[in-house]
N, C-alpha and C positions, 0 to 999 in steps of 0.2 A: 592668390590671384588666379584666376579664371585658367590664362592660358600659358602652358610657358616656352620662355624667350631666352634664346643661349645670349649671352654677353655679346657673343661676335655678332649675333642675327639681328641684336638692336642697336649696337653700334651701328649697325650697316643700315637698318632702317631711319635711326633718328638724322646719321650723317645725309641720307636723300633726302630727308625732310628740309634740312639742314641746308643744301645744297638747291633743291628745288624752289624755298623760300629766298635765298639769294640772288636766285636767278632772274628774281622779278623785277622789273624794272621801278623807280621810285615812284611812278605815277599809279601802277598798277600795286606797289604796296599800299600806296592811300587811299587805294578804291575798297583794299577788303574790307568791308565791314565785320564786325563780332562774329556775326553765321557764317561768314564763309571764313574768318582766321578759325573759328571751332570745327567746321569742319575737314576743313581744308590741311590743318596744322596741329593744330590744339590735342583734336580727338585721336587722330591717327599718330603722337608722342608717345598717346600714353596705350595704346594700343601695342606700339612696339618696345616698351617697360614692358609688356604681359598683364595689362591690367584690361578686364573682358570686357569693355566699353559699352557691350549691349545688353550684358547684363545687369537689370536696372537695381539688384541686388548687392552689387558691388559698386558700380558707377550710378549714381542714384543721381539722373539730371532737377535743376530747381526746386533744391533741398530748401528748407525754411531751418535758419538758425538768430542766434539770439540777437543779432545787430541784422535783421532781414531776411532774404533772399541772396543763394550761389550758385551758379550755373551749375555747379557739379558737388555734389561728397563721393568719396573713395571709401570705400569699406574692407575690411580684413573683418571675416567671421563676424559681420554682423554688426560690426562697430566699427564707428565713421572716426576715418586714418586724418585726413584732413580736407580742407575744400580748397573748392579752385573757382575763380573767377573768373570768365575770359577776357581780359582785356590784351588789344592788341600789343601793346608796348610791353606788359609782363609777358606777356606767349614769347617775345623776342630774349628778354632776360631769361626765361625761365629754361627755353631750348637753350640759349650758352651755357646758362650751368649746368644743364643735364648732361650737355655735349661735353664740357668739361670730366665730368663724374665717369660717364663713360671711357674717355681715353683715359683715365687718370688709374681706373679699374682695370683696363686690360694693361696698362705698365706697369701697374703694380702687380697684380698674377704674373709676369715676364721677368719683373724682378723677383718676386718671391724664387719661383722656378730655380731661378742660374744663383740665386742666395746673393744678390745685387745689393750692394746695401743704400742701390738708392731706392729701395722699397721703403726704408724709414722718412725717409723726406717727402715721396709720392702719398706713403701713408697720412702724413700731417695734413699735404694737399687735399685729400680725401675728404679730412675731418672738418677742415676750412669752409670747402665748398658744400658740405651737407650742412655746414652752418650757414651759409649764403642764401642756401635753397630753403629753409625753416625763415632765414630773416623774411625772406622777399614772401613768404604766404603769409606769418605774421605780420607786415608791411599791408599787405593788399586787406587786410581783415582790418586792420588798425587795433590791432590786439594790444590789449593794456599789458602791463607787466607781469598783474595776477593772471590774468587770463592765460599767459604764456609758462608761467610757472604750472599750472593746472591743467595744460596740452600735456608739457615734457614731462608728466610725472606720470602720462600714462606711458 
């Protein structure tokens, strides 16, 4: 990825995302439309992961794939990691699990450290939720089974 982002620097970034999308009142969360939860939310997430948003190289907007049109693909070296859609109610799902992933990362490093052994338990957490986060993009794609065997095997 483009730029990089210490664990604590994007905690602290997605938690104001995080925080500043809560603070919106219920009328004003139904007002944002798609362009403003992508820009406003969406884009600035995955900004703060480290991923260079404006490089159209990596973040490639209105990609053409085999069921359509994705707001976005994500690339590592040239080959597309996976897509994203922006729809507002996944942008809400997707920032909890991310926010999840997040603290779930720095208590796990805290437990490794002090040799906690609730790093084994935090670790499973871990594996859980990056299972969450694959369901909900295969979910948003409506990815068949094959087609999801043929993702994971990259």
């Amino acid at each position: 990825m483009g730029r990089m982002t210490t664990l604590e620097q994007a905690h602290d970034q997605v938690k104001g995302l995080v925080l500043k999308f809560k603070s919106l009142s219920a009328a004003e969360r139904r007002n944002l439309n798609e362009n403003a939860t992508r820009q406003g939310y969406i884009l600035p997430l995955f900004r703060a992961l480290g991923w260079d948003i404006e490089n159209v190289n990596e973040v490639s907007p209105e990609e053409k794939v085999s069921r359509g049109w994705v707001d976005f693909a994500f690339r590592l070296g040239g080959i597309p990691r996976f897509f994203l859609e922006t729809k507002k109610a996944r942008h809400d799902h997707i920032v909890a699990l991310v926010t999840e992933m997040l603290e779930l990362q720095k208590e796990h490093a805290e437990a490794a450290r002090a040799l906690d052994d609730r790093r084994h338990r935090l670790a499973k957490r871990i594996e859980e939720v990056d299972r969450a986060i694959d369901t909900a993009v295969y979910h948003l794609y409506g990815l068949t089974e094959e087609e999801i065997r043929i993702v994971e095997k990259r």
